[in-house]
Every structure is written in C-alpha cells, then in structure tokens.
C-alpha positions in Angstrom: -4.0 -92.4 90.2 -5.4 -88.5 90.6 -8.9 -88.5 90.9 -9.2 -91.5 92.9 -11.0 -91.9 96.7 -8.4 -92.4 99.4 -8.1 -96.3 100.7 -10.4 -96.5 103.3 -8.6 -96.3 107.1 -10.0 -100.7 107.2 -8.6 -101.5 103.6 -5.5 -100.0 105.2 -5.7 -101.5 108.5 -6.2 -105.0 107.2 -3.5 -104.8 104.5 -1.0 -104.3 107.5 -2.9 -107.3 109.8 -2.0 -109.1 106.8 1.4 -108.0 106.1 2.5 -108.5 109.7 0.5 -111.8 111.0 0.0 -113.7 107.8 -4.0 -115.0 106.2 -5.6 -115.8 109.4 -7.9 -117.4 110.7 -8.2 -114.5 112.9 -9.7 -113.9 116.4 -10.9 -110.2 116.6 -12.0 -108.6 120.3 -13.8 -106.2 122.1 -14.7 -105.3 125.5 -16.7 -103.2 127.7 -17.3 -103.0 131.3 -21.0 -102.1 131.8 -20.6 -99.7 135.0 -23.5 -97.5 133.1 -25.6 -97.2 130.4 -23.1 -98.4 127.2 -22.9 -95.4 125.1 -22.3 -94.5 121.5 -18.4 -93.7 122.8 -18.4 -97.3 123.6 -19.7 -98.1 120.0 -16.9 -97.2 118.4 -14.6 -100.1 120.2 -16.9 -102.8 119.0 -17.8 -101.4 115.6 -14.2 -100.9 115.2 -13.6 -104.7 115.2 -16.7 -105.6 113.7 -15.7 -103.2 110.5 -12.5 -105.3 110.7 -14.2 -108.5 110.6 -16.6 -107.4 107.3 -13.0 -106.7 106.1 -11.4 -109.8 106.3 -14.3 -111.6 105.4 -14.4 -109.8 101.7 -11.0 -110.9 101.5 -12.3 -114.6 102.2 -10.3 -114.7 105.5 -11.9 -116.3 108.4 -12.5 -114.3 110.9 -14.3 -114.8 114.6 -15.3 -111.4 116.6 -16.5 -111.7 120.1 -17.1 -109.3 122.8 -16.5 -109.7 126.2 -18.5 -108.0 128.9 -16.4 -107.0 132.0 -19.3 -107.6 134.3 -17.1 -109.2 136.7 -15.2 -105.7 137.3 -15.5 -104.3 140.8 -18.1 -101.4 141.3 -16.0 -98.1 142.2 -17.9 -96.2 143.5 -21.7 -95.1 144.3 -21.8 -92.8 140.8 -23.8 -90.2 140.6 -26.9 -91.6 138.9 -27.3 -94.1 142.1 -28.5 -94.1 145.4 -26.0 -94.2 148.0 -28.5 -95.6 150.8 -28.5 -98.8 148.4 -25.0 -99.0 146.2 -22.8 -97.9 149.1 -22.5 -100.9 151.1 -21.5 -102.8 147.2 -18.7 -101.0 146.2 -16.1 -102.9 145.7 -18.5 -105.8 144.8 -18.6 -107.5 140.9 -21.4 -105.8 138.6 -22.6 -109.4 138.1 -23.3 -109.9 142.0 -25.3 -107.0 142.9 -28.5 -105.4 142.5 -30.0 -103.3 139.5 -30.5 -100.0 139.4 -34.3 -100.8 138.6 -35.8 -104.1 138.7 -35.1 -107.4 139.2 -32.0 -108.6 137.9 -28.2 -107.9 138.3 -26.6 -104.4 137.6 -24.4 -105.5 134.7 -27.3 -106.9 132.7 -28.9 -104.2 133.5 -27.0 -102.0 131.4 -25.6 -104.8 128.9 -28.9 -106.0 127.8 -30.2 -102.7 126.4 -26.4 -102.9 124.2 -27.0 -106.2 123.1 -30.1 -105.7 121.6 -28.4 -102.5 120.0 -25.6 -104.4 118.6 -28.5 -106.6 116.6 -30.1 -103.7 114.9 -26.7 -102.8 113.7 -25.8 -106.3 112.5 -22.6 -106.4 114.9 -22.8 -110.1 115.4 -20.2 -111.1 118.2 -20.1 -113.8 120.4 -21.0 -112.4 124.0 -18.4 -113.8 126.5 -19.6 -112.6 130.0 -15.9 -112.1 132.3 -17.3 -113.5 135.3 -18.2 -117.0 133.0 -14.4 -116.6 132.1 -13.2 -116.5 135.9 -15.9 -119.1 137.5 -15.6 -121.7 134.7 -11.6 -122.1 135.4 -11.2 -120.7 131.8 -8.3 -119.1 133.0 -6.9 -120.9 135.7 -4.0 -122.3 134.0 -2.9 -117.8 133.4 -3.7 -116.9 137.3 -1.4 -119.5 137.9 1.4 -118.5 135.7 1.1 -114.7 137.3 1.3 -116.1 140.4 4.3 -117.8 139.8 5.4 -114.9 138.2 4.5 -111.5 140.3 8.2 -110.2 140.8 8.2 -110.4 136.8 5.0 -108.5 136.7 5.8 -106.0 139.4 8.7 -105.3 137.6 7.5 -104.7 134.0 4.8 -102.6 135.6 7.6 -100.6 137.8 9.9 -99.9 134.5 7.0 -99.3 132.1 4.4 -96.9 134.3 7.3 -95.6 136.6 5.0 -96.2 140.0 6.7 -98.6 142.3 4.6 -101.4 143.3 3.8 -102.1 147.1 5.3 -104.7 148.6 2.3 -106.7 149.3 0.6 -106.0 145.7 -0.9 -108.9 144.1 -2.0 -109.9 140.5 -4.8 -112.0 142.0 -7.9 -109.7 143.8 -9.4 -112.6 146.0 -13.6 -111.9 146.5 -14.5 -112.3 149.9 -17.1 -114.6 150.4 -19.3 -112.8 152.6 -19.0 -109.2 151.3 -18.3 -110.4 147.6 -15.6 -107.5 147.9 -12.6 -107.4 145.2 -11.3 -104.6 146.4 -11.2 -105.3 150.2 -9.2 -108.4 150.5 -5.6 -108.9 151.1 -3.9 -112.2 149.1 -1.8 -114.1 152.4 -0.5 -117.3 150.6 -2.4 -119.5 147.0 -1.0 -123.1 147.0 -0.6 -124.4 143.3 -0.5 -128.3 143.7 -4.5 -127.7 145.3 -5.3 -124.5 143.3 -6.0 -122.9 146.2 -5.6 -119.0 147.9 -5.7 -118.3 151.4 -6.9 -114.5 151.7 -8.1 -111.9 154.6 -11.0 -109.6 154.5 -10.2 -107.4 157.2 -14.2 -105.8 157.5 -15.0 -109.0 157.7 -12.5 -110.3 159.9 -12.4 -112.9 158.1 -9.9 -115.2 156.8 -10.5 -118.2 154.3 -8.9 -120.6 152.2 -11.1 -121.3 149.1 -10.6 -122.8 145.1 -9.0 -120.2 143.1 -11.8 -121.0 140.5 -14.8 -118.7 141.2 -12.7 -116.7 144.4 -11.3 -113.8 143.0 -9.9 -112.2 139.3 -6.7 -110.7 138.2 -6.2 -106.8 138.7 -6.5 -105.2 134.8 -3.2 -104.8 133.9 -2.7 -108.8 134.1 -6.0 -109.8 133.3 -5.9 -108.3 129.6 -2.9 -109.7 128.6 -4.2 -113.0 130.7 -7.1 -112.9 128.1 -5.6 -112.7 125.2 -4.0 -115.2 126.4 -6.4 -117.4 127.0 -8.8 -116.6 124.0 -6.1 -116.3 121.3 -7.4 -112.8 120.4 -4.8 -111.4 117.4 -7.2 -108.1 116.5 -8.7 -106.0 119.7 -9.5 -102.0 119.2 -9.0 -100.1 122.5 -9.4 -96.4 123.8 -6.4 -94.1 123.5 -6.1 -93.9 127.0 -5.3 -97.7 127.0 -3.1 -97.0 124.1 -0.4 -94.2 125.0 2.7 -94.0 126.4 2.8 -97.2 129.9 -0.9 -97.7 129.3 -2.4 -100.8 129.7 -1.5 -101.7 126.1 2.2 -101.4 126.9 2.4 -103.1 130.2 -0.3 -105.9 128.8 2.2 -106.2 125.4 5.2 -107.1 127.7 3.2 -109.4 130.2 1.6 -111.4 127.6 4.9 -112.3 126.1 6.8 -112.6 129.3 4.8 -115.0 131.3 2.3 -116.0 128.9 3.8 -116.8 126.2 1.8 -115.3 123.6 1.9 -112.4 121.1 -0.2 -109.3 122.4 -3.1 -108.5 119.4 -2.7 -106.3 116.4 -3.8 -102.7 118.5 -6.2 -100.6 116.6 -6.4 -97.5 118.8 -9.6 -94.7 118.9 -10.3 -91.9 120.2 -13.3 -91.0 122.6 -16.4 -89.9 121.2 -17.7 -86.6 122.4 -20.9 -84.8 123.0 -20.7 -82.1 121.3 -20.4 -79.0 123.9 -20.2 -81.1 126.7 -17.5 -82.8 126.3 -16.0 -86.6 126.7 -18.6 -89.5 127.0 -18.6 -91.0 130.1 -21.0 -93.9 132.1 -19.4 -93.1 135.3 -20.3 -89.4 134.9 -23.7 -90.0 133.5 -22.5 -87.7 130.2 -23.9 -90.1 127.8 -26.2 -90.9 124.8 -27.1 -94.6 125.0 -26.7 -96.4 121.8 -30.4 -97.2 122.1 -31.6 -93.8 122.4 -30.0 -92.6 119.0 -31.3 -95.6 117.4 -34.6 -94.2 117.6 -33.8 -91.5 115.7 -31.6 -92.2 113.6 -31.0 -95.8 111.3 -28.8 -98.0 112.2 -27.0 -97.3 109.1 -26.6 -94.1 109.5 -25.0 -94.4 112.9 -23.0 -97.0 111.3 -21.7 -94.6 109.3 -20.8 -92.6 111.5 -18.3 -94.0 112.9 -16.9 -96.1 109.8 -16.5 -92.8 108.1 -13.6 -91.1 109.9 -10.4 -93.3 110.9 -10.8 -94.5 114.5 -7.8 -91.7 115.8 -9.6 -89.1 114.1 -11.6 -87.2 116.7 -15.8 -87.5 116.6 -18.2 -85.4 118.1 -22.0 -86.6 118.1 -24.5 -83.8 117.7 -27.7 -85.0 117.3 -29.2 -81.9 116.8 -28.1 -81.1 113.2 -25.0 -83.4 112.5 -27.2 -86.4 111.9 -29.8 -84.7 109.8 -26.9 -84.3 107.2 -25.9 -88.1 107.8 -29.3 -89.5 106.8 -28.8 -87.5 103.3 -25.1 -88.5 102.6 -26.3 -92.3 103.0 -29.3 -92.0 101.2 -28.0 -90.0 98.1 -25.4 -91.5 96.4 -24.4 -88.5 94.8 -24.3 -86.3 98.2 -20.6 -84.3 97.9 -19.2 -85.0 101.3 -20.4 -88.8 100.5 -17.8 -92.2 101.7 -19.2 -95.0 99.6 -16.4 -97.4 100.6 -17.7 -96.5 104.1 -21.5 -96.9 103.3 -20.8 -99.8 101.8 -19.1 -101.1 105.0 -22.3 -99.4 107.0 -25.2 -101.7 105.7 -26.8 -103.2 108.6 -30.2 -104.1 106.4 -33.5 -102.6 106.5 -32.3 -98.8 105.6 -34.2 -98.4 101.9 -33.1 -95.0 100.1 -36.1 -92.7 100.0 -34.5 -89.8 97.6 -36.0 -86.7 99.8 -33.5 -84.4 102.2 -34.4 -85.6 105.9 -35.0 -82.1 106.9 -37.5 -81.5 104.2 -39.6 -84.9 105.8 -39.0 -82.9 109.3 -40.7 -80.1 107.7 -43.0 -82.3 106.0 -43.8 -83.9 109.6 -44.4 -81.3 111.3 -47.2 -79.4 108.4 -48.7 -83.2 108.1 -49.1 -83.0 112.0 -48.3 -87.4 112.5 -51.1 -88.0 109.4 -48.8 -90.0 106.8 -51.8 -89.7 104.4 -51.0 -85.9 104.4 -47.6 -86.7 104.4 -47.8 -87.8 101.0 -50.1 -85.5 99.6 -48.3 -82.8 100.3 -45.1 -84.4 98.9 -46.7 -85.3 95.9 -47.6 -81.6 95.7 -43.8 -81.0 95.7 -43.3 -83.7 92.8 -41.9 -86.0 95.2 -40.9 -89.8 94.3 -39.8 -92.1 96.9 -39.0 -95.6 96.6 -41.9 -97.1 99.2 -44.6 -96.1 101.5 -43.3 -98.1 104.1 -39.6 -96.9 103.8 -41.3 -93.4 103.6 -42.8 -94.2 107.2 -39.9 -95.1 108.3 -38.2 -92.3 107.7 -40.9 -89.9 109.3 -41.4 -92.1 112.4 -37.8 -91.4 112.6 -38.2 -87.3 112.1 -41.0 -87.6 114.2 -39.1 -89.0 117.2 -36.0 -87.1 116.3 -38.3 -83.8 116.8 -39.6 -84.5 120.2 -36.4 -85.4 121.8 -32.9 -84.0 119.9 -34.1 -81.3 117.6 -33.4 -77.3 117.9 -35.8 -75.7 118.9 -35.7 -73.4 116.0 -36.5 -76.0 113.9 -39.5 -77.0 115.7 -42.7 -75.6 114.5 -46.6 -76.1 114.2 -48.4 -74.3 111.7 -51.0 -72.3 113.7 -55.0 -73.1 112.8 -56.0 -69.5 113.7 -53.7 -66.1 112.8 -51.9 -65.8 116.0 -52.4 -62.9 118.2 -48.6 -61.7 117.7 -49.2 -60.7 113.7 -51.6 -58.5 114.5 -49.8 -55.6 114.4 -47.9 -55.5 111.2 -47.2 -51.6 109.4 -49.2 -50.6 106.5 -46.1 -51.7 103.9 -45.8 -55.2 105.1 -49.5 -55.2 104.6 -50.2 -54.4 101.4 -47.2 -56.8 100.8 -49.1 -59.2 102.2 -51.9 -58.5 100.0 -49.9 -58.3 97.0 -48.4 -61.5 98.0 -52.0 -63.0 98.8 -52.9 -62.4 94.9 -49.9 -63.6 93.3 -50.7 -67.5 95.2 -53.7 -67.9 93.7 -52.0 -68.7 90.3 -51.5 -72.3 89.7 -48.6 -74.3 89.6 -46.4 -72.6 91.7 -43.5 -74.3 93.3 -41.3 -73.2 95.9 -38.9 -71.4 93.8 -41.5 -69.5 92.5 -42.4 -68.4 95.5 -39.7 -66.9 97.5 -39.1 -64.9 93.9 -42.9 -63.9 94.4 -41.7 -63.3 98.5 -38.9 -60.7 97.1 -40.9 -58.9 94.6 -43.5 -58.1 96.7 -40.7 -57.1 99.5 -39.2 -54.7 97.1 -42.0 -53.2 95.4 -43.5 -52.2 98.9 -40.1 -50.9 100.1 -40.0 -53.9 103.3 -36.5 -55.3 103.9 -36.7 -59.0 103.1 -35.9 -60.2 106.8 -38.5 -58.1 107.8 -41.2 -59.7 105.5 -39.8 -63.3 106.1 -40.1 -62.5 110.2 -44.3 -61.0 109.5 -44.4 -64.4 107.0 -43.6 -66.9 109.8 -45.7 -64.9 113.0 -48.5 -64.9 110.4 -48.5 -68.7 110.0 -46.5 -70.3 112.9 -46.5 -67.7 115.4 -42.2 -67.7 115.6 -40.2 -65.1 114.3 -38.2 -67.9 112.1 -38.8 -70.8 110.4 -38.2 -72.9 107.1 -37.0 -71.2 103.9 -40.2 -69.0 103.2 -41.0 -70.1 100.2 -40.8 -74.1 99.9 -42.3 -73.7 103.6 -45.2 -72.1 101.9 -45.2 -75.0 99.1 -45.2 -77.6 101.9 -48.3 -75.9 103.8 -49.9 -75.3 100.2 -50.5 -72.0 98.6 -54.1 -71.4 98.8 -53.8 -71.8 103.1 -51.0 -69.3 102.9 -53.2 -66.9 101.0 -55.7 -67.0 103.0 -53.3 -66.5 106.1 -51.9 -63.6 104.5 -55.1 -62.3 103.8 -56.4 -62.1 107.5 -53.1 -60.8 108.6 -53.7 -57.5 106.2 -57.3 -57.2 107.4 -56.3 -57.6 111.2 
C-alpha cells in the first residue's frame, strides 16, 4: 500500500529463516576472535544476530543466541600496538595462554572483558562460549575425528572451491606443542582413533610427543567453523563479507559441514565492515579502531543500537562520531524526526534511554555556556522555554555532551564563553561598532528569544552598512574569542541577553 514504511531488512530476514527452515527452535551465533580491542565493526556481527533473536522472539519462536569467543586462535603476529621484546617469542601461541597487554590476566580476556560488559549495556544477552572450553572439554572430539578420517575429502573441497592446491602434508588438526604452546609450529606425524590420540613434531623444540587429542591442538578455520556448527547446532550465524564471497570460508565451511559432518551449514546473514569515517576499514590487528566501550560514553546504548539496526547489514556504514551521532541522538529521541526508522528504534531499546525533547547539539551548546553546573543548565533552558521529561534523564544526556565534547567533537564546535572581552575584538571598524551599540540597546527589551534576535543581528548589520558574516565573525571574537560559533542569535539566548549587551558594549568602547 503507497504510503507505507518499507519491511524492515529483520522482518524480511526472518520471513525467509521461516520460509526455508520451518518455526524453530532456533540456535542463532556469533563469533569474534579477540586479537585486539573488539570494536564497533565487530558489533555489527553480534547485534546482527541479536536483532534476529528480538525477531523471532515477537513471533513467539524460541530462539537461543550465544557468542563464541575465538580466544583459542593463534596470535599472528607481534601487531603494532605491542611490544616485540615481550609478544615475539608467543606468536603462534593461543590468546588464552599468553600474557596481557597490561596487567595480570590473559591477552584474550583482556580485550574480551571490556566487550562483555558492552554487550550488557546494550541488552545483547548471549551465552559466552570461550573456544578454547570448546577444544579442552572434548566438546568437539567426536568432529576432529570425523576430519581426520576425512582430510582427502577436505583437501579436496578446499582445492575445487578456493582453487589453491593443498600441500601434501596439510592437516585439519594444528597440534599445540606442549612446551612452546605453538599452533602454528607443529607438524601432525600420525593421530590414532581407537586411543584418541596424535603423535606430532615441534621442530624448535625438537620435540616430538604423543599426547590426548583433547586439550592438544584445534582444527585450522576452514574446518573448525563448519566443525562448530556442527557441534553446537547453530541454524542462524551473521558473518563479514569477506567470509561471505565467492570460496570464502562460508563456501568451503557449507560444503564441509554437509560432507563429513553431516549437518546443514546455518542460515548466512552477511555484513559489511564498518568504517571510520576518513580512515577507512576497522581493524584490531591495525589498531584503526573505536572500541565499543569508548562510544558508549558518548553516546546511549540506544542510539548506537540504532545505528546499526537502521541500515540492512550489506548496506555500507561509516561511524563518525564527530557529527553523525549528534543527529542519531535526535532521530531516537523525537519521534517525529524526518529521517526517523521506528521499526528500527523499536528493535534498538536497550532500557534506560528516557526522551528528553531538546536537539542534542543545543545541550552541547547548553554545556558548554553552563560550564559542567546542571543547575545553570536548567536555568538557562528554562529561559529558552524548555520542557524535558526528568532531571535525571536531562543529566544524562549532558554528562553524555559533556564527554562527547572532550574526546570526539569538532573543534569548531567547541567553545567557552570568555569572562573578560578578549584581546582579539579590540580592534573592530567604527561600523561594526556602532552596530554593536545599536545592537547593545535593542537587548535590553524583554522577552526576546532567539529568533528575535538574529532579526535584531540583521537589522543592525544593514542599517550600519556591515556584511552579515562580518558582524557574526566581531559577534563571536567579542564573546568567545573564535571567529565562529553557534547560530548568533539562539547562542546569544543561551548566554542570556543582558551578558551579551554588556559584551557588546565594551567591545564598542574598546
């Protein structure tokens, strides 16, 4: 019917889960390795399936998400952000058997516990299965098994679908070296399945071993995904599109899963990367990141919810925190912004986030004329005729500005009304002076607003023959020292007329 919102990109999602796999219950995944700090790129995965979950749930279809930490993957390399005196001598090793960055503790919970406790801010509630649980618990002993018995199969669906040949020694099983803890190191010579066990070589070690398969080693990614979903039943799992195209790990793992594991590889959802906007492509390894953490200080979870649930996960996303998000914070918290997704806010709510009815950027401004002092805050929004639904969702919402401010905003936006006429609007020509003066009078009349005054701003501009611009650039040196600043007139609201007149008064005299 014309008029109507489009379905949302989840209605449409689990319409087709439905149509293919039948009413559930359902099993939905996610995964991340934590090699750095998790970023808001790595959001979208999880957030992906837990958007499917609300979904399904609606519907009054069970549905289970969990998410599966990869701290068991193999360190690759001493990245940038680490010291090579210390992390050289573990590559190779698991995450979840060598040192943090900082601290006590291992590296993968190093970065995974900061995610976690992201995750419950945004209401994402997901079993946490840690990967190197998975492989010491004999979880999936029974799948190692069944791709060791079958690794001509495998070699050969990887050979046909990724067109690299596979060397003749290649193994699905990486056995860990028990004195190194190396993955990446050892060479598989012989695994007996009646004892469950592998015989393997570390050749820095010059060492070779026979040890339980159980707790020894893990299967190379290609076989362990499939090996998983295996294992775990998993029928939903989002991934990244570079698991997704054309003999990616989605193709291979699709093939593998039904070939020697005998199971049906999940419904795919596939998104793209999120990128920082003018810097490209998120990335741990890199260090090109914005930990989900970090913009939770800034912005509410909501909003970052929103975020991502707005646009389909294919469609491409750029974060930019320095203006993007102050526009977010308004379309949730007006329901009759223009550019507005209800379904999506709807599908956003992570509690807590309570409507205030004022533009964020007007409580930046507000913030920074208030200098931290929420009792000025209000006054000077009252001023404005203001309402808002709280004080303490008012708070909220300028502890947020405040903090958004001193680490993500322009620095054209910045400013700090000056307590003394600054040096640099000294100097003004006699026109913008007596506009000024003329200016000065006109603010001593009660009840002005905003509106008001930038009309008061142009007539005094015109009838002393200043270009507007002009008058607007002496306006903000008089009273923050900057060439720019808010719109002229509801700045001078904000600050209060009678201050401004008094400003404009000692920058005539000076």
């Amino acid at each position: 019917m014309a008029g109507l919102p489009a379905q949302h990109w989840a209605d449409k999602a689990v319409d087709q889960l439905l149509a293919e796999r039948g009413h559930g219950p359902f099993l939905v995944a996610s995964g991340i390795s934590p090699s750095g700090r998790i970023h808001v790129g790595n959001l979208r995965e999880v957030l992906t399936a837990d958007i499917i979950c609300r979904v399904l749930r609606e519907r009054g279809i069970s549905a289970r998400l969990i998410f599966v930490a990869d701290d068991y993957d193999a360190l690759r390399k001493v990245y940038p952000f680490l010291d090579p005196a210390v992390y050289t001598k573990f590559v190779g090793a698991p995450l979840s058997e060598i040192p943090a960055p900082q601290g006590p503790g291992t590296y993968a919970e190093f970065f995974l516990q900061p995610f976690l406790a992201s995750l419950t801010r945004l209401k994402i509630e997901a079993e946490l299965i840690r990967a190197s649980e998975l492989y010491r618990s004999g979880a999936l002993l029974p799948q190692i098994i069944q791709a060791l018995r079958a690794r001509d199969t495998i070699a050969e669906i990887l050979t046909r679908i990724t067109g690299k040949e596979i060397e003749a020694g290649w193994s699905p099983f990486m056995p860990q070296c028990s004195r190194c803890k190396s993955l990446t190191a050892t060479e598989l010579i012989a695994w007996n399945e009646h004892q469950q066990t592998i015989t393997y070589r570390c050749p820095p070690c010059n060492l070779d071993e026979t040890v339980p398969i159980t707790g020894h080693g893990k299967l190379t990614w290609r076989v362990d995904w499939p090996a998983r979903w295996a294992a775990l039943r998993v029928d939903v799992e989002p991934f990244g599109k570079d698991h997704g195209g054309k003999g990616g790990s989605y193709d291979t793992g699709k093939e593998i899963v039904s070939s020697v594991f005998g199971f049906r590889a999940p419904f795919p959802l596939i998104y793209e990367w999120i990128r920082l906007k003018g810097l490209g492509d998120m990335s741990s390894s890199k260090g090109n990141v914005v930990a989900v953490d970090e913009v939770l200080e800034v912005i509410p979870p909501d909003v970052l919810r929103y975020f991502i649930t707005r646009p389909a996960p294919k469609a491409s996303l750029a974060l930019d925190l320095a203006g993007q998000m102050v526009n977010l914070v308004d379309e949730v918290d007006d329901e009759h912004a223009k550019q507005r997704d209800a379904r999506a806010v709807a599908l956003s709510q992570a509690g807590g986030f309570v409507p205030i009815g004022i533009p964020f950027n007007h409580v930046v401004n507000v913030v920074q004329v208030a200098q931290g002092d929420f009792a000025r805050v209000k006054e000077i929004l009252k001023r404005s005729h203001y309402t808002w639904s709280s004080d303490a969702a008012l708070e909220a919402r300028c502890a947020y500005a405040q903090r958004w401010l001193e680490r993500f905003a322009p620095d054209d936006v910045k400013f700090s009304v000056q307590p003394e006429l600054p040096a640099c609007a000294r100097d003004f020509s006699p026109a913008v002076r007596a506009a000024f003066s003329a200016l000065a009078a006109r603010l001593e009349q009660p009840g002005l607003n905003g509106e008001d005054i930038h009309r008061a701003l142009y007539e005094a501009a015109g009838a002393h023959g200043v270009p507007m611009p002009e008058l607007c650039r002496a306006f903000y040196l008089a009273v923050i020292g900057k060439e720019r600043g808010p719109r002229a007139g509801w700045f001078a609201e904000i600050i209060g007329p009678a201050f401004v007149a008094e400003r404009l008064r000692q920058a005539a005299a000076a």
